[in-house]
C-alpha positions, 0 to 999 in steps of 0.5 A: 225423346232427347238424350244427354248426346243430343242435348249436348251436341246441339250445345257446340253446334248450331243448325248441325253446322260447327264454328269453333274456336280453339284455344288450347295453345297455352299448354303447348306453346305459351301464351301467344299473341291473342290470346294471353287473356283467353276470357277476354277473346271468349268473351268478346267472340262469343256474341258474333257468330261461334258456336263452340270453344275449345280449352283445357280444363284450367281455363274452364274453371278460371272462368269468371262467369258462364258463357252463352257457347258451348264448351268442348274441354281439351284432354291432350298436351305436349310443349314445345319445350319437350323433347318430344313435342308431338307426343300427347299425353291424357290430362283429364277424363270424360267424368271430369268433364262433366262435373267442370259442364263441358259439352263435349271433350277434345282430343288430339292424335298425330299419326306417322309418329312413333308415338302414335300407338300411345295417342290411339291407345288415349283416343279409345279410352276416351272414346269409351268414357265418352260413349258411356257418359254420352259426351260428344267427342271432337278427335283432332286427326293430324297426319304427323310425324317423320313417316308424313312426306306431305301432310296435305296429302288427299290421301293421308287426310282421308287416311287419318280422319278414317282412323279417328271416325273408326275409333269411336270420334263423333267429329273429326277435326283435320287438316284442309287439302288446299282444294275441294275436289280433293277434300270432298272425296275425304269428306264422303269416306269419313263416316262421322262430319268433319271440321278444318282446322285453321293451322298457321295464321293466313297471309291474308284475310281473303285467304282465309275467307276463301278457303273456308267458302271452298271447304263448306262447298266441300260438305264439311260441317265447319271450321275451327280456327285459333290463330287467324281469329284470335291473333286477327287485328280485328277478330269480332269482325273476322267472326262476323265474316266467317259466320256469313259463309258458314251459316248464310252461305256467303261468298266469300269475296262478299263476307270480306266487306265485313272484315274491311 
């Protein structure tokens, strides 16, 4: 017998294995390149491979009509405008998220900041709602701020993504190491499956494609990539190509054929 957990967690994956897209950048950075019209990249993304976006609750009600991938709703913001960029603050609840027919509800912690008991503080109250409402919840670990040296650290990684998974998060979303050795032994001590964010726009395709072979050999259950889909030239084809590794197991020097 299914629960609403279930039921909804199966709504952002596919073959318990994740392909998001996340667009929650208008609130802390504008509307960069890609996606200054989100419907039109939902849209148009949303029949090549993905299994899930991520984005605030303002384009989740604009949307003109429904879509066929599931929906994770974001519940933290800063801007680059603020004086205090890193600083996250709630914007919405899990009850919220259901009435607006989110699948699950994203939030975002930095750690190695001063503000960083205010977002564990945020991250366990939703995590609670989250749990009471059978919500799946996506919390974006990132090692971040003036106590961080390196925030790439194999061992700050695993720091980070422990915090998240111990506070109550179903899927924990961090930053790649740079190799899967490394990444592996992160993924072995995170206790609930983990997905790489994508982080600045690559300085190349194959770069990208590679990177992504090397963290699903690393046993991660996927990616959610922003910029290097949304910004790509062609992003229905960079779907296309990531799709081929995440879901076929495709090399990457293979799925970049598809790109080209």
């Amino acid at each position: 017998m299914v629960n609403g957990y279930q039921i909804r967690l199966n709504r952002i994956l596919r073959k318990n294995k994740m392909f998001c897209i996340p667009m929650d950048h208008g609130i802390s950075n504008g509307p960069i390149s890609g996606i200054e019209n989100p419907h039109s990249i939902i849209y148009k993304c949303q029949n090549y491979g993905i299994t899930s976006i991520i984005i605030n609750k303002g384009i989740l009600r604009s949307l003109p009509s429904p879509i066929k991938i599931g929906v994770l709703v974001h519940y933290s913001a800063s801007t680059s405008l603020s004086a205090y960029p890193d600083r996250k603050v709630l914007t919405g609840t899990v009850e919220e998220a259901l009435r607006l027919g989110a699948d699950g509800v994203s939030i975002h912690v930095n750690i190695g900041g001063e503000d960083e008991p205010e977002m564990l503080k945020q991250l366990g109250i939703i995590s609670e709602q989250c749990h009471k409402w059978d919500m799946p919840l996506l919390a974006m670990m990132y090692p971040r701020g003036k106590n961080i040296k390196n925030p790439h650290d194999a061992d700050t990684i695993a720091h980070v993504s422990r915090i998240g998974a111990e506070c109550g998060a179903d899927i924990i979303k961090t930053f790649y190491t740079g190799d899967a050795k490394s990444f592996k032994k992160i993924i072995k001590s995170t206790p609930v499956p983990v997905v790489v964010a994508g982080g600045p726009k690559a300085n190349s395709t194959i770069d990208i494609l590679k990177m992504t072979e090397d963290i699903m050999n690393a046993g991660a259950i996927g990616i959610t990539y922003g910029r290097n889909i949304f910004s790509h030239k062609t992003p229905e084809k960079m779907v296309k190509a990531l799709t081929s590794i995440i879901f076929k197991k495709q090399s990457a020097k293979d799925a970049i054929e598809i790109v080209q």
